[in-house]
C-alpha positions in Angstrom: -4.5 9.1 -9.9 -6.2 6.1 -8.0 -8.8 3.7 -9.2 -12.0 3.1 -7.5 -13.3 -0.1 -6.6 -16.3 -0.6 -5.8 -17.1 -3.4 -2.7 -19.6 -4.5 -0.1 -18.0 -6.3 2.2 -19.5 -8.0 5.4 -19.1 -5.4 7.7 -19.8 -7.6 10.6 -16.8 -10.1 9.5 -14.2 -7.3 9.3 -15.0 -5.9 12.9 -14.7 -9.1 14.0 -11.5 -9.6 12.7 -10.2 -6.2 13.7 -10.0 -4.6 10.2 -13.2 -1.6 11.3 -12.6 0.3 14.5 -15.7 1.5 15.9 -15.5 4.9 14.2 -14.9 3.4 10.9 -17.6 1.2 11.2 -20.0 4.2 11.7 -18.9 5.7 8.3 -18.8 2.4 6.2 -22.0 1.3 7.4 -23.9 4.7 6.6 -21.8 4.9 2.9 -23.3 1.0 2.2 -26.7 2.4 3.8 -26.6 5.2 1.2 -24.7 3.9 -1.7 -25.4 -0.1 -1.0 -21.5 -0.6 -2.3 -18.5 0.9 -0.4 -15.6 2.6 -2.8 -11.8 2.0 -2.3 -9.3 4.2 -3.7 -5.6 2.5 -4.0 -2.9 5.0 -4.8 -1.0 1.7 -6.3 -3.7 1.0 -9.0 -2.9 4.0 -11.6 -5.1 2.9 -14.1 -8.7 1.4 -15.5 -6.6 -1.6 -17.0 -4.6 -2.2 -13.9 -7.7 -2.5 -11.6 -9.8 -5.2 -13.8 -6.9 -6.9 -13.9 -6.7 -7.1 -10.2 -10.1 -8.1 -9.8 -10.1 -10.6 -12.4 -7.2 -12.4 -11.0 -8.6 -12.1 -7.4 -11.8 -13.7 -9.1 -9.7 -16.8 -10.8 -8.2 -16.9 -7.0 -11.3 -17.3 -5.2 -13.3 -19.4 -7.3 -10.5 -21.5 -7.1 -10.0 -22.3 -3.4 -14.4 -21.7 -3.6 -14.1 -18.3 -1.5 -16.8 -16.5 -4.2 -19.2 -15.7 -0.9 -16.0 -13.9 1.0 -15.1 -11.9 -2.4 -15.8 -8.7 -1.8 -14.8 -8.8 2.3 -11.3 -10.7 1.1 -10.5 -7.6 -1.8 -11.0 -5.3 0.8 -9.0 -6.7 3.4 -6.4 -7.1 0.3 -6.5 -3.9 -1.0 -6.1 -2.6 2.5 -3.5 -4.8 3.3 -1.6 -4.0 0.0 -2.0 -0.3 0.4 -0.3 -0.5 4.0 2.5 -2.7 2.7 3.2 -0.1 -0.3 3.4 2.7 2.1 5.8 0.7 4.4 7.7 0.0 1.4 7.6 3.8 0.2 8.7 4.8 3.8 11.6 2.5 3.8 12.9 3.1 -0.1 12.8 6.9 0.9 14.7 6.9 4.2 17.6 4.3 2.1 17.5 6.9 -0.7 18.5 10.2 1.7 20.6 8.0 3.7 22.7 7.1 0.5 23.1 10.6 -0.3 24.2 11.7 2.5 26.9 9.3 2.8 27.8 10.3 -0.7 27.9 13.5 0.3 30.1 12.6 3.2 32.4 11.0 0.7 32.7 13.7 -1.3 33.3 16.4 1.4 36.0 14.0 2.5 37.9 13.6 -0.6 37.9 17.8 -0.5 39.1 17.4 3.1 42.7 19.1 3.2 43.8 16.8 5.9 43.0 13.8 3.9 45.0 14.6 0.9 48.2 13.9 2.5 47.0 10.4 3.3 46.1 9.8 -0.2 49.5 11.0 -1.7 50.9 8.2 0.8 49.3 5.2 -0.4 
């Protein structure tokens, strides 16, 4: 289960720096015309605890480095950019995992092999 955060980011600033295409500019500016926040769901953020975490941190980030106007457009871009890395990353731990059992299997079909068991008796 995901977490929802709820944002409203300068929708302005994230076309212009290529985060909304056109058509997703459409449907975030009529969800902040109806709602007046945007929500976020990140599969990464399993529970209540996990997300105020996240934004309290982010908050101790920004105040720092004096971002607190940007907050809301700098999560989102965050969360976004997060979300795509974790599902980069979930591609790429899936793809080694079936690779590694298939070379296992491999092994094992070749230690079964009746032609190989006469090289093993040799060495």
């Amino acid at each position: 289960m995901s977490y929802r955060f709820q944002l409203t980011p300068d929708i302005i600033l994230l076309k212009t720096c290529g985060y909304l295409s056109d058509s997703h500019l459409k449907a975030v500016t009529l969800e902040l015309k109806t709602q007046e926040f945007l929500i976020v769901e990140i599969e990464a953020v399993s529970t209540e605890e996990h997300r105020l975490r996240i934004e309290k941190e982010f908050d101790l980030l920004i105040g720092k480095y004096e971002l607190v106007n940007y907050r809301d457009t700098l999560l989102y871009v965050c969360l976004l950019e997060g979300n795509y890395a974790d599902g980069r990353y979930q591609t790429v731990y899936r793809t080694y995992t079936r690779r590694l059992r298939d070379k296992q299997l491999a092994q094992l079909l070749q230690l079964y092999n009746p032609a190989n068991k006469w090289i093993f008796r040799g060495s």
